[in-house]
KOLDREN-216935 format. One record per residue (C-alpha): y, x, z; residue in three letters. Coordinates in pm, whole numbers, plus 50000, padded with zeros to 5 digits. Each point is the difference from the previous one (the first is absolute). Example, Ala and Ser with C-alpha at 12.3 -4.5 7.8 and 13.67 -1.06 7.14 Angstrom:
<atoms>
495505123050780ALA503445013749934SER
</atoms>
This chain:
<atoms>
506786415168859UNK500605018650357UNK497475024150095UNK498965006350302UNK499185032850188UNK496634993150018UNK498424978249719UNK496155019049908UNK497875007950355UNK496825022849950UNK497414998150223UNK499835029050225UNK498595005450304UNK501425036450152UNK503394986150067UNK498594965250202UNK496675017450183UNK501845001850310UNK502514976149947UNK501864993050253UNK500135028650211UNK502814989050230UNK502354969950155UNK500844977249666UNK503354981649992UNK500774968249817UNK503984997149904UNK501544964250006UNK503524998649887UNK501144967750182UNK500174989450348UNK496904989550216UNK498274968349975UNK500604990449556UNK496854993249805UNK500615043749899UNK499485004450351UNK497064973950094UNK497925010649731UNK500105037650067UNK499314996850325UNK496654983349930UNK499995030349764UNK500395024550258UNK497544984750276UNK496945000849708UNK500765034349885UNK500285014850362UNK496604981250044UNK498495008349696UNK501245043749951UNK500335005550367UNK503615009849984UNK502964989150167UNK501864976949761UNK503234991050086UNK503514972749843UNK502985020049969UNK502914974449952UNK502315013349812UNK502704969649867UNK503085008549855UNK502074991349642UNK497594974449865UNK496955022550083UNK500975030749843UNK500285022850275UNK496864998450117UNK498674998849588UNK501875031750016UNK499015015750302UNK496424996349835UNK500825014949647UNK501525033050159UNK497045002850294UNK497065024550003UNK497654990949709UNK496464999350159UNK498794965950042UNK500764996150382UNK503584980049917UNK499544968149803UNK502184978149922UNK499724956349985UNK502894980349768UNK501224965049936UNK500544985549648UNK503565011050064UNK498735034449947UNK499794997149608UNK503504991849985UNK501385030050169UNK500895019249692UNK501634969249817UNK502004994350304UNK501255031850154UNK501455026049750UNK500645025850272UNK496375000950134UNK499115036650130UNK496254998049860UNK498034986249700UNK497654972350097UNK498345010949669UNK500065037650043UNK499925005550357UNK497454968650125UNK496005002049866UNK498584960050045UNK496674997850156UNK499424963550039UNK501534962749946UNK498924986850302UNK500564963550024UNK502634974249843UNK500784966850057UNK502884969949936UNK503454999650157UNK500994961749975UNK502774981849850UNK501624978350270UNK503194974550040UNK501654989150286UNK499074956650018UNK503464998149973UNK499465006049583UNK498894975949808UNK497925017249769UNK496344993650087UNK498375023649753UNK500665026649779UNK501324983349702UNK502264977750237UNK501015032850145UNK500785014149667UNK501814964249900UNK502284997650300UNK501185035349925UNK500774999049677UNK502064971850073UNK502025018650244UNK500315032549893UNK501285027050259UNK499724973250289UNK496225005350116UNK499415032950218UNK497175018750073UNK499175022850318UNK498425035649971UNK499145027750268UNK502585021549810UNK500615011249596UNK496815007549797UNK497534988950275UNK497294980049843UNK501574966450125UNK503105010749792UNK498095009249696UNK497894971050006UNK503214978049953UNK501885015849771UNK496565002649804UNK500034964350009UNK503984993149895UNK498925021949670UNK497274977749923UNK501344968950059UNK503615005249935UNK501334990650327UNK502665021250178UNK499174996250354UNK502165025450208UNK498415025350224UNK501085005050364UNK498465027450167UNK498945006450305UNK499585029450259UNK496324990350000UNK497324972549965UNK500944984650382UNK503384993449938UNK499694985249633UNK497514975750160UNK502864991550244UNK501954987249744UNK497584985049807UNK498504977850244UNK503534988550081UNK500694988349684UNK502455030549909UNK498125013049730UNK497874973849867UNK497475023649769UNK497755028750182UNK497105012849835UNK498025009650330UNK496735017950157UNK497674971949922UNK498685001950398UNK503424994150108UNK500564974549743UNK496764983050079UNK501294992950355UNK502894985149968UNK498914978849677UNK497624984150201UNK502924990750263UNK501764986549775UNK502705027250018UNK499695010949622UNK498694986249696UNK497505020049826UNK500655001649584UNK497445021849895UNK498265035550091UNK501375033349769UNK496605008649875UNK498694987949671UNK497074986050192UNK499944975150334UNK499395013250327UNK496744998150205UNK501944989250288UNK501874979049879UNK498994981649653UNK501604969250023UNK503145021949914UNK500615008449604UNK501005025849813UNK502935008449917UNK498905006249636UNK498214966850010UNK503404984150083UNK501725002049652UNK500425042050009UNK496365013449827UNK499525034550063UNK502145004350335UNK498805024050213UNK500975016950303UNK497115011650195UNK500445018250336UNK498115030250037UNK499205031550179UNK498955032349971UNK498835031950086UNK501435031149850UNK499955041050088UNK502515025449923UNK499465009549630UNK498635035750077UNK497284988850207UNK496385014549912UNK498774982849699UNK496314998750176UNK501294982550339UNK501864966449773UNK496224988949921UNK498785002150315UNK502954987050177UNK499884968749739UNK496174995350073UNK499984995550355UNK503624978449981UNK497814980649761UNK497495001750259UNK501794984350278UNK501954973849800UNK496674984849885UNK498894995850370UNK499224962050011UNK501854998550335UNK503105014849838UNK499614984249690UNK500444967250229UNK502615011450217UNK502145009449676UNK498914964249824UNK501534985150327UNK503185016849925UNK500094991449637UNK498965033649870UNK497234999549743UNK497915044350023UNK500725018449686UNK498775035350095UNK500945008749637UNK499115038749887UNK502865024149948UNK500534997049626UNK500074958350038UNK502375011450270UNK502065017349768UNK500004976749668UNK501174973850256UNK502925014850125UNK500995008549630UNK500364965649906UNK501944985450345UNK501945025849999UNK500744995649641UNK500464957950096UNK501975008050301UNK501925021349791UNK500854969849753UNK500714975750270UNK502675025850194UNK501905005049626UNK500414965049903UNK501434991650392UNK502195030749975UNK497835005150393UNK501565035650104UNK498285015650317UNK501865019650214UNK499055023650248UNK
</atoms>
């Protein structure tokens, strides 16, 4: 099993006293305005309000999210940089061979802050109404049915090619340079199969634009339970949550993780951001550091299985 840097937290109190003393800075490692970005943001604002301290987004995009994942694991260790991740992030050392830091080694998890469904889509143009009609239609024309993704290994990629190994369809991937212009194609019929941020998806299912199939989670959404499961659809046990998180360079003082983790906790549970997040599809974790950790073992470990058996090689 991987280890982490940081698995066992003691209490301690000298370290996290006067914790923060200074301007705090939350890396992002994609562009302005994704669900990484949106959520710490609303981070940011309640720690400024609740420590006093400026707290400011650094965007940072670049090679799947790996240069700003790096800029993080090679900062200054001291609490004051923190760092928020996609899903994506647990497939990073599956994916790119010629990564310049550990995510294991160099990265110290703090919290699992909130997951929720992407959503299986088809363009109206398919005939496949469900899941099993999905899986039926492409079994019966293998290599013929494509499906979009914002680029190799993102989660829309693994979520498909998790799905051709358990149902035994070969549906062929065609990437994209991002989520916008897979959608593009998508909605124009291009590339019938997209599994999509289930508040864009919600939109333009209700407009008729797409046809829903089922959610990635092994559960139905809040906002939306009139859609199924995957795994309720004829594949038990698929599961392809997306999730964030909030991780520190691995070197960071043992006694500042707990306290950082306690008032993250803090703020997620906020009723009024609980509800803004359940708007969004998001459902609060605010798991502790070692649930943090055990987590990441076993996506990383899935993600791992679903990038071998697809022969996915990242490049950055």
């Amino acid at each position: 099993m991987l280890v982490f840097a940081m698995i066992t937290l003691w209490p301690g109190t000298a370290g996290a006293q006067n914790y923060p003393t200074g301007p705090m800075r939350i890396v992002v490692p994609f562009p302005p305005g994704g669900g990484t970005d949106i959520l710490s943001r609303l981070l940011a604002q309640k720690l400024n309000e609740a420590w006093g301290q400026s707290v400011v987004v650094d965007n940072r995009p670049g090679a799947g999210g790996t240069v700003g994942t790096g800029f993080v694991a090679r900062t200054t260790a001291d609490g004051h940089i923190m760092l928020v991740v996609p899903a994506g992030f647990a497939a990073y050392s599956s994916l790119y061979k010629q990564l310049s830091f550990d995510p294991t080694r160099d990265l110290a998890p703090v919290s699992r802050l909130a997951s929720g469904p992407l959503v299986l889509v088809v363009h109206p143009s398919l005939p496949a109404k469900t899941v099993k009609e999905l899986v039926a239609f492409a079994r019966k024309h293998p290599g013929e049915v494509n499906f979009g993704s914002a680029g190799a290994g993102t989660l829309p990629h693994l979520s498909a090619e998790l799905f051709n190994s358990m149902s035994g369809t070969q549906m062929v991937h065609i990437p994209f340079r991002g989520a916008g212009a897979a959608v593009t194609d998508v909605m124009a019929g291009r590339v019938p199969v997209y599994f999509m941020n289930i508040l864009q998806a919600l939109s333009l299912v209700k407009s008729g634009k797409l046809r829903a199939l089922g959610v990635t989670t092994p559960q139905r959404s809040a906002i939306a339970r009139d859609i199924p499961a995957v795994a309720e659809g004829g594949l038990p046990g698929f599961d392809m949550t997306n999730w964030y998180g909030l991780l520190v360079p691995a070197a960071t003082p043992r006694a500042i993780i707990p306290r950082l983790q306690q008032e993250t906790a803090r703020i997620l549970n906020l009723p009024a951001l609980k509800e803004r997040l359940a708007q969004d599809g998001m459902t609060v974790v605010a798991s502790t550091p070692e649930q943090f950790a055990e987590f990441l073992a076993r996506e990383m470990a899935k993600f791992a299985k679903v990038i071998e058996v697809a022969g996915i090689k990242g490049t950055l």
